[in-house]
mmCIF file as gemmi writes it, N, C-alpha and C atoms, coordinates in Angstrom:
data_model
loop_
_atom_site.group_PDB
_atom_site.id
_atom_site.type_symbol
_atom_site.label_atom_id
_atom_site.label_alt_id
_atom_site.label_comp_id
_atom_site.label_asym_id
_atom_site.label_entity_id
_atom_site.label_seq_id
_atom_site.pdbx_PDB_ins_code
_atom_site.Cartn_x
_atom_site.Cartn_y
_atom_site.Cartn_z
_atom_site.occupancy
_atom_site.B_iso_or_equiv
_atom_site.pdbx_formal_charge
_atom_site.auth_seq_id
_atom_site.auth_asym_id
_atom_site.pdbx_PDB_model_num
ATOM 1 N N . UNK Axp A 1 ? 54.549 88.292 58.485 1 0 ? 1 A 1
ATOM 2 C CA . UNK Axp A 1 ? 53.941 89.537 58.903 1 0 ? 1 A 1
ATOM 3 C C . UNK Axp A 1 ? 54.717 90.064 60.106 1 0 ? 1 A 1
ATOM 4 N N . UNK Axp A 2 ? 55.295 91.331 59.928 1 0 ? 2 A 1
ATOM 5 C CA . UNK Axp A 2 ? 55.858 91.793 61.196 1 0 ? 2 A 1
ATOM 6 C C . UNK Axp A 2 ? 55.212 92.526 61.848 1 0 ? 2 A 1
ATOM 7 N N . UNK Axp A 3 ? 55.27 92.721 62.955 1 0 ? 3 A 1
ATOM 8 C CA . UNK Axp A 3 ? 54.257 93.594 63.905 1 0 ? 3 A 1
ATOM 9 C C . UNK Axp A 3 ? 54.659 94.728 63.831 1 0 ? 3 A 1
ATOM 10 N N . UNK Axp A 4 ? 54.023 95.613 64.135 1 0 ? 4 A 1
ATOM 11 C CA . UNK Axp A 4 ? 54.516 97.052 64.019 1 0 ? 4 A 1
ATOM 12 C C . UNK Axp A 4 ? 54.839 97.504 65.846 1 0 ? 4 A 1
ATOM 13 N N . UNK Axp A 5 ? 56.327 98.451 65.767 1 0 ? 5 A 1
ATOM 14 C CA . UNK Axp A 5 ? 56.71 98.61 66.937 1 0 ? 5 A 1
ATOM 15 C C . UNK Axp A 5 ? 56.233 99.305 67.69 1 0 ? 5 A 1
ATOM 16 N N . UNK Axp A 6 ? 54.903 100.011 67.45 1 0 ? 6 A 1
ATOM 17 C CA . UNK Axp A 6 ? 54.008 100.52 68.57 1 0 ? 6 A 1
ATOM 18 C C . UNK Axp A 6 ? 52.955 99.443 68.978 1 0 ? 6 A 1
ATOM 19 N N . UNK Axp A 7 ? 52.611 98.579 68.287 1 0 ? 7 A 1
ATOM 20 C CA . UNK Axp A 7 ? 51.962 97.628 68.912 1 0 ? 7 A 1
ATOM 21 C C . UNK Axp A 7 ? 52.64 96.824 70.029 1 0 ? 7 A 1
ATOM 22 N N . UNK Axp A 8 ? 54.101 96.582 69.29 1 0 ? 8 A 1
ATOM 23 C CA . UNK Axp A 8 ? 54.875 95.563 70.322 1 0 ? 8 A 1
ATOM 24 C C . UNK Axp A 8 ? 54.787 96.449 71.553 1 0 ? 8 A 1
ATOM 25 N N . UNK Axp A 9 ? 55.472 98.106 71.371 1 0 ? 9 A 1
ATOM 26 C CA . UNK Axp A 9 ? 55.435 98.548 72.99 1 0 ? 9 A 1
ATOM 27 C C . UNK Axp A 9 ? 53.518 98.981 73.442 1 0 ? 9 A 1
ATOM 28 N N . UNK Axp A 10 ? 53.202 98.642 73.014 1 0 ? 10 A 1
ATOM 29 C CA . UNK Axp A 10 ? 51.63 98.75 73.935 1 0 ? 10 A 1
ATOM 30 C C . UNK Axp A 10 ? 51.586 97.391 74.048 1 0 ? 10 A 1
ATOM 31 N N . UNK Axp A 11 ? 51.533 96.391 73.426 1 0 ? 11 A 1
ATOM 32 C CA . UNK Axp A 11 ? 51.358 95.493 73.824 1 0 ? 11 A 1
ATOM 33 C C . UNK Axp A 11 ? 52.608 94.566 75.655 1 0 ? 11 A 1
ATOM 34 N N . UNK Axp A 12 ? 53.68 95.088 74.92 1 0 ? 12 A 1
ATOM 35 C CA . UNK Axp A 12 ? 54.532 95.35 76.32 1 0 ? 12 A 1
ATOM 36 C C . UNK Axp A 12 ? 54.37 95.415 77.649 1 0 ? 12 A 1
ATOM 37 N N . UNK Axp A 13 ? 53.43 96.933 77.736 1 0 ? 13 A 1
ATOM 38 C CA . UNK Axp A 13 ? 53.282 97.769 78.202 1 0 ? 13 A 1
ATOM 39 C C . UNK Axp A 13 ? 52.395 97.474 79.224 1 0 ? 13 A 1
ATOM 40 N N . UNK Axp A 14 ? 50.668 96.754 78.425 1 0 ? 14 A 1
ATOM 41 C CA . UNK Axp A 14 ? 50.03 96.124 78.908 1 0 ? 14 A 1
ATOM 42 C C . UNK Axp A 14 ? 49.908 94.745 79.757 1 0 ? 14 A 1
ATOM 43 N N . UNK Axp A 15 ? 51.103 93.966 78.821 1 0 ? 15 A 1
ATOM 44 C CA . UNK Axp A 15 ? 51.551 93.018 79.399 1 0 ? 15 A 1
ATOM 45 C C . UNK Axp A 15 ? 51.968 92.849 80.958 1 0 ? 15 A 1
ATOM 46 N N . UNK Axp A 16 ? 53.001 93.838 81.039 1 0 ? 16 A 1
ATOM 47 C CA . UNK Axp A 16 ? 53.449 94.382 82.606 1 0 ? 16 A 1
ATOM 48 C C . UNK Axp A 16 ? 52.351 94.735 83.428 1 0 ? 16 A 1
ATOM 49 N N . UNK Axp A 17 ? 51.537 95.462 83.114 1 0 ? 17 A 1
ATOM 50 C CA . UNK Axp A 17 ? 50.535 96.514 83.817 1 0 ? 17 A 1
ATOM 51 C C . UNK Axp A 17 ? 49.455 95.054 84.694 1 0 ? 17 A 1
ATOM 52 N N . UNK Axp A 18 ? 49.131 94.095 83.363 1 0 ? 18 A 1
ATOM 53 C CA . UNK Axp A 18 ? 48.446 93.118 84.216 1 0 ? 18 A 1
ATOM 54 C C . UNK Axp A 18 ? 49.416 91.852 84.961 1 0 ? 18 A 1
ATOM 55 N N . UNK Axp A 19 ? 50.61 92.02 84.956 1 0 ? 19 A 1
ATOM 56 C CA . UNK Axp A 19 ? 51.507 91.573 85.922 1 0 ? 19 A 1
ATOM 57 C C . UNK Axp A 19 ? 51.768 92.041 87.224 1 0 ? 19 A 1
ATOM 58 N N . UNK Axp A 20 ? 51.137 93.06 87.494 1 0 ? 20 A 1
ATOM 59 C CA . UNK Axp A 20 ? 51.984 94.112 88.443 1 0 ? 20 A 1
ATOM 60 C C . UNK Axp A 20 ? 51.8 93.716 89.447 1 0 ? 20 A 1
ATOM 61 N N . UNK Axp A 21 ? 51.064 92.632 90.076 1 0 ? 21 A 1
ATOM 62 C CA . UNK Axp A 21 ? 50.489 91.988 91.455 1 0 ? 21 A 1
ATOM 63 C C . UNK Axp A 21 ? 51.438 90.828 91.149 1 0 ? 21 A 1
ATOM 64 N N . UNK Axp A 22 ? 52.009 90.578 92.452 1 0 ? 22 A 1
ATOM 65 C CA . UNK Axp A 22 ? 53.421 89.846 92.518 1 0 ? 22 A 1
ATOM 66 C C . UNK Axp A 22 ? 52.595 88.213 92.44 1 0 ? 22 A 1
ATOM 67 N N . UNK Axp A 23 ? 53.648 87.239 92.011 1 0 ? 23 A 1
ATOM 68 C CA . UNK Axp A 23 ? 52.6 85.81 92.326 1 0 ? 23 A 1
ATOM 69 C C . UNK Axp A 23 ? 51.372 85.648 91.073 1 0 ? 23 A 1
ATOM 70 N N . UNK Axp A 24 ? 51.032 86.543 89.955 1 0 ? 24 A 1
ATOM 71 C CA . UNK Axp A 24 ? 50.143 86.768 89.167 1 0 ? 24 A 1
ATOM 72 C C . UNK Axp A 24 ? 50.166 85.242 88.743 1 0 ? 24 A 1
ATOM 73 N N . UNK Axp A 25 ? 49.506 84.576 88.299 1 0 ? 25 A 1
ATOM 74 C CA . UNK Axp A 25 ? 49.412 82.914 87.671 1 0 ? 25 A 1
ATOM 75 C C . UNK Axp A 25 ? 49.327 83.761 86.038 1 0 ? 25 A 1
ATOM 76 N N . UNK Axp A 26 ? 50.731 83.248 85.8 1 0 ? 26 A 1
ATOM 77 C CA . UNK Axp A 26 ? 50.642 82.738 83.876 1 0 ? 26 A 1
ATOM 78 C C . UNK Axp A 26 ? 50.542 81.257 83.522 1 0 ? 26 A 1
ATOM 79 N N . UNK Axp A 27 ? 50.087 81.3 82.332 1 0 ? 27 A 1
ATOM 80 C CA . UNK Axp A 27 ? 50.277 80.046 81.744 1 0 ? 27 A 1
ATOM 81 C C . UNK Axp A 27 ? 50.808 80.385 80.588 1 0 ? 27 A 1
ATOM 82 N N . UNK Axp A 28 ? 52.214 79.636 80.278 1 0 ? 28 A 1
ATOM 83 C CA . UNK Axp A 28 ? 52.805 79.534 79.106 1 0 ? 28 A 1
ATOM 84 C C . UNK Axp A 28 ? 52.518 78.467 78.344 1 0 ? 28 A 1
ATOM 85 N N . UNK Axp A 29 ? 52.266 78.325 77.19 1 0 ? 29 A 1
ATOM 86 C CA . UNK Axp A 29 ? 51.427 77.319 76.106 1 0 ? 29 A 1
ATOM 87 C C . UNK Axp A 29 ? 52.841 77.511 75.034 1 0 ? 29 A 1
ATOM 88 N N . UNK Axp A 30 ? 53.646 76.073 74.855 1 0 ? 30 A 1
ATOM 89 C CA . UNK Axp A 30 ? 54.277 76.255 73.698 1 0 ? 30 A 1
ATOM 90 C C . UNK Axp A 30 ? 54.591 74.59 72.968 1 0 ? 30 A 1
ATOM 91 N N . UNK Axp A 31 ? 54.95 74.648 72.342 1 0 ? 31 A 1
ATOM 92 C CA . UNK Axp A 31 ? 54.792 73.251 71.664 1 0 ? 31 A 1
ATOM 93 C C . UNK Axp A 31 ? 56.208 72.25 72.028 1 0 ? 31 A 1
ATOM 94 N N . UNK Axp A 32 ? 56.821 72.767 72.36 1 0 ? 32 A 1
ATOM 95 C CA . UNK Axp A 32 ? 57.909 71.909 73.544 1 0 ? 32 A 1
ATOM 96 C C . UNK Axp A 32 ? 58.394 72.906 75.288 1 0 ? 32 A 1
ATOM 97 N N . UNK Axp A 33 ? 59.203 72.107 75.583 1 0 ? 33 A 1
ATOM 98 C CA . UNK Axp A 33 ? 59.75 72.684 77.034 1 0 ? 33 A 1
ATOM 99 C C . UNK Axp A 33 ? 60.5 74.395 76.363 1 0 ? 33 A 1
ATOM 100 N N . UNK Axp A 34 ? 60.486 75.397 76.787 1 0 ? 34 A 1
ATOM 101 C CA . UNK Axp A 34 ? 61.257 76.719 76.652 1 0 ? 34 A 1
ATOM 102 C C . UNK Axp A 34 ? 62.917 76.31 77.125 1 0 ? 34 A 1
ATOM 103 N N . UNK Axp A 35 ? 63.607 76.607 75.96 1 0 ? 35 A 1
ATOM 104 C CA . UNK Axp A 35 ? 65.202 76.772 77.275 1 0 ? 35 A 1
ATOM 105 C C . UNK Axp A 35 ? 65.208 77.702 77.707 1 0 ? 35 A 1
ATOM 106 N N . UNK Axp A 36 ? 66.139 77.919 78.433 1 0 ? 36 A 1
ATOM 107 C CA . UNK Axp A 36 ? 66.896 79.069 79.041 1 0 ? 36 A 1
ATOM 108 C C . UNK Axp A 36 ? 66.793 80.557 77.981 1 0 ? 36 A 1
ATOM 109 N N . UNK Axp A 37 ? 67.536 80.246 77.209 1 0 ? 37 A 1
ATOM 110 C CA . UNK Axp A 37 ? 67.328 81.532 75.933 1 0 ? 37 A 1
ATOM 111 C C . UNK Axp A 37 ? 66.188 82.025 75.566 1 0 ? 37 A 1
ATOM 112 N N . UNK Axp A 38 ? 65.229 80.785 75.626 1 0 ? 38 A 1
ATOM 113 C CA . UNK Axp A 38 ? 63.731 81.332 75.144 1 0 ? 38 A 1
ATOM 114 C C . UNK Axp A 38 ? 63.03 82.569 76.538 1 0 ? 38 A 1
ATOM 115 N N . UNK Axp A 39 ? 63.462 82.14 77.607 1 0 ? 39 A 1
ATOM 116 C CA . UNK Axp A 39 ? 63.216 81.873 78.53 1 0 ? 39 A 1
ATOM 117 C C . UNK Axp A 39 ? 63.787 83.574 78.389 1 0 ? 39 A 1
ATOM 118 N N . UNK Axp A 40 ? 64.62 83.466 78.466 1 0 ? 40 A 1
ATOM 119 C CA . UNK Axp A 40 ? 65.432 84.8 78.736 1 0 ? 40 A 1
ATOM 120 C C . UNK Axp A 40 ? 65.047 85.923 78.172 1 0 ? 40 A 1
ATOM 121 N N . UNK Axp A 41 ? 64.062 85.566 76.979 1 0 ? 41 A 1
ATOM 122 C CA . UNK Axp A 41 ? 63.638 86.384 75.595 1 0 ? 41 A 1
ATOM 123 C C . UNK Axp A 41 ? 62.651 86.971 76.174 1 0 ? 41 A 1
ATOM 124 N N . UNK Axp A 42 ? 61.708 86.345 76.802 1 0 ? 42 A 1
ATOM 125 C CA . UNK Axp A 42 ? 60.493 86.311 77.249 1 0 ? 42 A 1
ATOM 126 C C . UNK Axp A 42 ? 61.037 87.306 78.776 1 0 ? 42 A 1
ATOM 127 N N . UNK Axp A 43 ? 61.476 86.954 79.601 1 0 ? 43 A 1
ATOM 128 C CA . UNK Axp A 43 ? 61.826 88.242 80.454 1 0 ? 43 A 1
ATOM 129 C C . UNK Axp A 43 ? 62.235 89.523 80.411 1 0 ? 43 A 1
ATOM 130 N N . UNK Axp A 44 ? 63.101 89.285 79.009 1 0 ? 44 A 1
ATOM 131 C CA . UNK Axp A 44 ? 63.14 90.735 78.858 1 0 ? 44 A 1
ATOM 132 C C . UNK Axp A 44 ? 62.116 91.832 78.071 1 0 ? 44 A 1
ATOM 133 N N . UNK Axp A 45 ? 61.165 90.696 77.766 1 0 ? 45 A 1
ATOM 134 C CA . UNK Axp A 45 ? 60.222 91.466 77.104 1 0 ? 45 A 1
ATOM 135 C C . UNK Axp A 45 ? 59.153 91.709 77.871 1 0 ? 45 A 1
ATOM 136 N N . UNK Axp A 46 ? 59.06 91.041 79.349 1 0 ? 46 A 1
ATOM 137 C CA . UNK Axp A 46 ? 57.917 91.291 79.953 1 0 ? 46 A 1
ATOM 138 C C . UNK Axp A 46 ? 58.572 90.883 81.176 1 0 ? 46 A 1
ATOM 139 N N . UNK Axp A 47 ? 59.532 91.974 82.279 1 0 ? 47 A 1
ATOM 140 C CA . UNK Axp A 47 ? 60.1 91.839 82.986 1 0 ? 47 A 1
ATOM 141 C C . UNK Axp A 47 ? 59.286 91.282 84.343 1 0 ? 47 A 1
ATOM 142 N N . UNK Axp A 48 ? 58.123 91.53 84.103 1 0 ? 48 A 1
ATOM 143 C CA . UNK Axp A 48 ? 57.398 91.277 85.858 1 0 ? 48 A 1
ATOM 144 C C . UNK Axp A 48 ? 56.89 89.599 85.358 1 0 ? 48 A 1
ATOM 145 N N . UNK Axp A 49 ? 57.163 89.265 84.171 1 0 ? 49 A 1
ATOM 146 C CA . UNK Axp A 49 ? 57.052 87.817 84.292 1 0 ? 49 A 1
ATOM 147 C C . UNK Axp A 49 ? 57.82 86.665 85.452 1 0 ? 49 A 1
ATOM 148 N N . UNK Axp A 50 ? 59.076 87.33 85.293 1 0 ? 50 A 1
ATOM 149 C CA . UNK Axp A 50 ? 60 86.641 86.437 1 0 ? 50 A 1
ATOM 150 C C . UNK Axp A 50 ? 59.036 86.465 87.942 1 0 ? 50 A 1
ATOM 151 N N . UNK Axp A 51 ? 58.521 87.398 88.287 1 0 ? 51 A 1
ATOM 152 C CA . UNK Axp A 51 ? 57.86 87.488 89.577 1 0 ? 51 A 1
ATOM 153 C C . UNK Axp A 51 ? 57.064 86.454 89.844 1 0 ? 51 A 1
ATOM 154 N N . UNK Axp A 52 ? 56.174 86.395 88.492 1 0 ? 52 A 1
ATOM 155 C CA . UNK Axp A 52 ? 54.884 86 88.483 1 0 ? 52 A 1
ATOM 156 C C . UNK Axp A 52 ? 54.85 84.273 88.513 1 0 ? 52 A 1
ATOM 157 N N . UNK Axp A 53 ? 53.994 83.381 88.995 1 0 ? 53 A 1
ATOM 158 C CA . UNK Axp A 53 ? 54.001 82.309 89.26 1 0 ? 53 A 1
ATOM 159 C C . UNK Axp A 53 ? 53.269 81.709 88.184 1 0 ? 53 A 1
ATOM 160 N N . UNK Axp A 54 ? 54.412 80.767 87.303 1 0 ? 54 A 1
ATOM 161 C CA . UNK Axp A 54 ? 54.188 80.534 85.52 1 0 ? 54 A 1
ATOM 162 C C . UNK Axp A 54 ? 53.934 79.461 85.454 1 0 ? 54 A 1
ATOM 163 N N . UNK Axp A 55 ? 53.148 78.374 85.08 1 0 ? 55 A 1
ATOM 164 C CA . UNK Axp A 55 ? 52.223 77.096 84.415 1 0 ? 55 A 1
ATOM 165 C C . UNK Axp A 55 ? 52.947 76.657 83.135 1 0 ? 55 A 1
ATOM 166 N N . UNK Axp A 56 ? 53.975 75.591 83.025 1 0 ? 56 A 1
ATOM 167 C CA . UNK Axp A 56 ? 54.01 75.625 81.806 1 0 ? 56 A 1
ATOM 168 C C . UNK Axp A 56 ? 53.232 74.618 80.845 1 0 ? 56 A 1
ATOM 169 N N . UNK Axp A 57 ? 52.501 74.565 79.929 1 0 ? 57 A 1
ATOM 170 C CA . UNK Axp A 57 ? 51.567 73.604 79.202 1 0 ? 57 A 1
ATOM 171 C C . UNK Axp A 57 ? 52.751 73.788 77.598 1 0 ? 57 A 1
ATOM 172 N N . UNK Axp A 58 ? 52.346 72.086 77.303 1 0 ? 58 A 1
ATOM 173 C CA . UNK Axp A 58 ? 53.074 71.537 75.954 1 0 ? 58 A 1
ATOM 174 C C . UNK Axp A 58 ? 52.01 71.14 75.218 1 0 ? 58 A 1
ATOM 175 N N . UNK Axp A 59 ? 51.655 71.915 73.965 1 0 ? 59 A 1
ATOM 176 C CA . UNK Axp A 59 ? 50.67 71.414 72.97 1 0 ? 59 A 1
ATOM 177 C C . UNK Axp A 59 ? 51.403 71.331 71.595 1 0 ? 59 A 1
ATOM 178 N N . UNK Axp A 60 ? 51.304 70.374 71.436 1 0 ? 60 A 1
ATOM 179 C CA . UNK Axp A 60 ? 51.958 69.749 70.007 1 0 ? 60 A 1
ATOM 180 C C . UNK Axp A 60 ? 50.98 70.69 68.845 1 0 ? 60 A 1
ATOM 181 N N . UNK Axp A 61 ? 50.154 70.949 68.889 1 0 ? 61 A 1
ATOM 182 C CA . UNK Axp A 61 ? 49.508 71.505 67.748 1 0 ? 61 A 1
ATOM 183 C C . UNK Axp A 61 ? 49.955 72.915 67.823 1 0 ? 61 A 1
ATOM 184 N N . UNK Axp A 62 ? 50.687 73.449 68.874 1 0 ? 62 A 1
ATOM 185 C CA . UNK Axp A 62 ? 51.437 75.015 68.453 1 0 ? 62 A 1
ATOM 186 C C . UNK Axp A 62 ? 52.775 74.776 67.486 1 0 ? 62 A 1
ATOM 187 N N . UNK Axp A 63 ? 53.082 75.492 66.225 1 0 ? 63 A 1
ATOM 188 C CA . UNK Axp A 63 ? 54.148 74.921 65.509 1 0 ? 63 A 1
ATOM 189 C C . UNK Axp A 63 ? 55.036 76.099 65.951 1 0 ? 63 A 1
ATOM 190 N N . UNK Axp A 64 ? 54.529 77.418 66.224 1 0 ? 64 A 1
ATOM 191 C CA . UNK Axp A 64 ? 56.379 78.313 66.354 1 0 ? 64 A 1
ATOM 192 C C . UNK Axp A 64 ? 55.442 79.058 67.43 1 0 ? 64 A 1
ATOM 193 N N . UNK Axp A 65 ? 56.18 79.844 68.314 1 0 ? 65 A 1
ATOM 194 C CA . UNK Axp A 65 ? 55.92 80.702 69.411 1 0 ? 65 A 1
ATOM 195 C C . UNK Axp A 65 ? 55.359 80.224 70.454 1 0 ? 65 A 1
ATOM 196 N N . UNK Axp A 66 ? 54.655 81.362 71.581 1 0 ? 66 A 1
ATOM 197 C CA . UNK Axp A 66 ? 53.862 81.056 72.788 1 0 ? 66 A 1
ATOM 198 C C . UNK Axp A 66 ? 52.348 81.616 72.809 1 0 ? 66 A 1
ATOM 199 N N . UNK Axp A 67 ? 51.803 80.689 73.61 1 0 ? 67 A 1
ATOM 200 C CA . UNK Axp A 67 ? 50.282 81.189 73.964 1 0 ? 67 A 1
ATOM 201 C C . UNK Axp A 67 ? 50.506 81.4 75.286 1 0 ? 67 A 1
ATOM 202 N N . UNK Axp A 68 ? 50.17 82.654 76.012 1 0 ? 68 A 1
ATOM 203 C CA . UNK Axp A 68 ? 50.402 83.509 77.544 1 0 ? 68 A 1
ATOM 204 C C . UNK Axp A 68 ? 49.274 84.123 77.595 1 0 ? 68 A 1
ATOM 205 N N . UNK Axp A 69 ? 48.588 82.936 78.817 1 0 ? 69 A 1
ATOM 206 C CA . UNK Axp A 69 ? 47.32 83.358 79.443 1 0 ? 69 A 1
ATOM 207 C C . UNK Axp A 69 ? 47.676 84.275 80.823 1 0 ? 69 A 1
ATOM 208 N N . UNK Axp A 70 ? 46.565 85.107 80.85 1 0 ? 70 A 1
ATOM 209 C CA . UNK Axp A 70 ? 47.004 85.632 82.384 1 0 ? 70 A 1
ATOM 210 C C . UNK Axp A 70 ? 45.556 85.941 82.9 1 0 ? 70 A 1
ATOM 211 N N . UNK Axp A 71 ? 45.1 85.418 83.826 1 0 ? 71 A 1
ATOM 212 C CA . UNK Axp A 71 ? 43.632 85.718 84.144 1 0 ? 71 A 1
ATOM 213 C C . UNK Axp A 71 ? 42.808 85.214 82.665 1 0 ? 71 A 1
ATOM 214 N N . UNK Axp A 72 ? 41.665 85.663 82.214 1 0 ? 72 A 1
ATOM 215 C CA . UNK Axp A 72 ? 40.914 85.3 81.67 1 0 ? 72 A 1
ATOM 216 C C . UNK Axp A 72 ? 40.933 85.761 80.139 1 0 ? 72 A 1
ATOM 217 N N . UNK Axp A 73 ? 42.878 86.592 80.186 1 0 ? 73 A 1
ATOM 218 C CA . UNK Axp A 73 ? 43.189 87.288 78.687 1 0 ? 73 A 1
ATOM 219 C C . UNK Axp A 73 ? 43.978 86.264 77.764 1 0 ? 73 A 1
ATOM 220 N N . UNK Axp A 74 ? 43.93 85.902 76.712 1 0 ? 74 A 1
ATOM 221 C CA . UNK Axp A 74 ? 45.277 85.398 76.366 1 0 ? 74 A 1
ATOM 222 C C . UNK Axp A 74 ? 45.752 85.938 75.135 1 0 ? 74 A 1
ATOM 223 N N . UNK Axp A 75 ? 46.741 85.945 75.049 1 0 ? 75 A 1
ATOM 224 C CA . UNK Axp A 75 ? 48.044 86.733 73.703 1 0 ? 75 A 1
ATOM 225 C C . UNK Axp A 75 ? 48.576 85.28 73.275 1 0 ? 75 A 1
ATOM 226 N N . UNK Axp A 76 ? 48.19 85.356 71.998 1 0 ? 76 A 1
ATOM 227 C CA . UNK Axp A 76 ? 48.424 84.467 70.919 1 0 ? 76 A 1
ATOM 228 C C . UNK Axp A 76 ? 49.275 84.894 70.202 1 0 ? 76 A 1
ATOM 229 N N . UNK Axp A 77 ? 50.915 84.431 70.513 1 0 ? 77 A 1
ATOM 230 C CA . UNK Axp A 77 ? 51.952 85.028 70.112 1 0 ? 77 A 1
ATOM 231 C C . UNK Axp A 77 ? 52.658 83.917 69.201 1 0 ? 77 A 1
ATOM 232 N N . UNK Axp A 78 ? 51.831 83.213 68.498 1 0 ? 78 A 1
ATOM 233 C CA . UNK Axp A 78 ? 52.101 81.776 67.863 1 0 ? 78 A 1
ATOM 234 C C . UNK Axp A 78 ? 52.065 82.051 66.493 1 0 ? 78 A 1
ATOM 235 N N . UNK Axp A 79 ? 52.658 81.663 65.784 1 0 ? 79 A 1
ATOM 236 C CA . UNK Axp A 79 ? 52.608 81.101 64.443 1 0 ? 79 A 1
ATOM 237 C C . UNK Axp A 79 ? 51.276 81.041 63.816 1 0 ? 79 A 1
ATOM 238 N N . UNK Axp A 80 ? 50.966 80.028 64.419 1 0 ? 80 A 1
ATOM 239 C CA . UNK Axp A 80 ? 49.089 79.93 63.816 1 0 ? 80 A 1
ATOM 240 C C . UNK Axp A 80 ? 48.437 81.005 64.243 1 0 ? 80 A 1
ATOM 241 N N . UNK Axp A 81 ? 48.581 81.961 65.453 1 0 ? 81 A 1
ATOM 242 C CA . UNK Axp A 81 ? 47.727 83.142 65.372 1 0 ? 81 A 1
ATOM 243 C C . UNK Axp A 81 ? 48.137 84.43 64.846 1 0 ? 81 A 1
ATOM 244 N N . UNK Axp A 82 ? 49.491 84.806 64.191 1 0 ? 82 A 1
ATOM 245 C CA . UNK Axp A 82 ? 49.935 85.543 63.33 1 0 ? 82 A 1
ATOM 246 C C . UNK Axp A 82 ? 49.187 85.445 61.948 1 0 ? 82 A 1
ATOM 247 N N . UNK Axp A 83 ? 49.246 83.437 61.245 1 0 ? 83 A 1
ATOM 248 C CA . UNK Axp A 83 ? 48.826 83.733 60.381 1 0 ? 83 A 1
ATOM 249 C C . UNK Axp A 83 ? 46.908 83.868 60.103 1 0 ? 83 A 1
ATOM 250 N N . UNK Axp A 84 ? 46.631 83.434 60.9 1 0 ? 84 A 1
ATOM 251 C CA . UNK Axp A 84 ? 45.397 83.865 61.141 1 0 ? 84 A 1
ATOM 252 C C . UNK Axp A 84 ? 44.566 85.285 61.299 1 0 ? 84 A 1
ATOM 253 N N . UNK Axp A 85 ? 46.007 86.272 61.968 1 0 ? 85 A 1
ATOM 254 C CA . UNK Axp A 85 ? 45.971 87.49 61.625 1 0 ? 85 A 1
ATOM 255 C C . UNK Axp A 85 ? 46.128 88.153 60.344 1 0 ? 85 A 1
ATOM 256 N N . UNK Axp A 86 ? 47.298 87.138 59.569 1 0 ? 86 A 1
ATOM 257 C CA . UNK Axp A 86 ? 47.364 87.7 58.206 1 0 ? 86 A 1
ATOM 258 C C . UNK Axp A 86 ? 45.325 87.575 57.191 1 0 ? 86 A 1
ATOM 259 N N . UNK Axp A 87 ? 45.209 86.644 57.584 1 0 ? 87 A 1
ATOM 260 C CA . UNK Axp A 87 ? 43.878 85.892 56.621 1 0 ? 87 A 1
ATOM 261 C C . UNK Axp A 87 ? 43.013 87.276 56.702 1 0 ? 87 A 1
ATOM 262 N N . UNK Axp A 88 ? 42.774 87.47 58.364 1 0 ? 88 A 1
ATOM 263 C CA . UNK Axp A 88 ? 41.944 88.098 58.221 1 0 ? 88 A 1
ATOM 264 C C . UNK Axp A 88 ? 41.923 89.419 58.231 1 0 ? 88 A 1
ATOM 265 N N . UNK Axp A 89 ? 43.014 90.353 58.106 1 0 ? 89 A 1
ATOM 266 C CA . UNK Axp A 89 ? 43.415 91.477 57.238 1 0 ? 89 A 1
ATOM 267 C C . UNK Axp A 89 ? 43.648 91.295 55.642 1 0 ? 89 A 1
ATOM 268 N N . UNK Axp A 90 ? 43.622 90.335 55.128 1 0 ? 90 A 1
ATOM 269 C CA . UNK Axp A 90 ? 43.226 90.217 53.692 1 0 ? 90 A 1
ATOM 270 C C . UNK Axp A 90 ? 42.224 89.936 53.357 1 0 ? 90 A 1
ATOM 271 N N . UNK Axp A 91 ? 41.036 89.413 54.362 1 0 ? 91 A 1
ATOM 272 C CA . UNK Axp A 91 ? 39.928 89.498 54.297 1 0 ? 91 A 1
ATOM 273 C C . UNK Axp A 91 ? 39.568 90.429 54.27 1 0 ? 91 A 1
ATOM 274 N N . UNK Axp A 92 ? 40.128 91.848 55.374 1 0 ? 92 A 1
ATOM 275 C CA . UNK Axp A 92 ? 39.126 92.891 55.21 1 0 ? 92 A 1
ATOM 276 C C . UNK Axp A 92 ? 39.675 94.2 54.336 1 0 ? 92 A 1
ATOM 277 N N . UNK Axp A 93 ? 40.731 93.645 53.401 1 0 ? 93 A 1
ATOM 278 C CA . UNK Axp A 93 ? 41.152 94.391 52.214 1 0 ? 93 A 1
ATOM 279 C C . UNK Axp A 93 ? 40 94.846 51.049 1 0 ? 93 A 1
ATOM 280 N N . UNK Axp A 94 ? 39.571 95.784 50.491 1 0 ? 94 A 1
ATOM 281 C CA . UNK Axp A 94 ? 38.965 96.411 49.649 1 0 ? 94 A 1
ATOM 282 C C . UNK Axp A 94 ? 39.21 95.822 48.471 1 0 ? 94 A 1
């Protein structure tokens, strides 16, 4: 399932907006350590991440992507919550 590119830039968009206080606490959730590249992916997609003071957590039960908490929101940018997105838009198919 690909996302559609107005979601990605609102979702972006928003992303930044609740970054914008320097020091913000993320928590990155991914199923091993991020390299550098991953790492790099992730800044350019949400530049005030760099600022922000990041948590990293390793859960073996994530199989592809990240879970990025920020305050009391989190974006389920994982594998299992894509396809979980798929289920339940074919659930609410006619």
């Amino acid at each position: 399932m690909k996302i559609s590119t107005d979601i990605k830039e609102n979702l972006k968009k928003y992303l930044n907006e609740l970054l914008k206080n320097e020091k913000e606490k993320v928590t990155l959730v991914s199923a091993n350590a991020l390299n550098d590249e991953e790492m790099s992916a992730l800044y350019k997609y949400i530049p005030r991440l760099k600022e922000s003071q990041i948590d990293f957590a390793i859960n073996k039960n994530v199989i592809a992507g990240v879970l990025i908490k920020i305050r009391s929101k989190v974006f389920d940018l994982t594998l299992k919550g894509q396809l979980n997105n798929l289920k339940n838009h074919m659930y609410e198919v006619d």
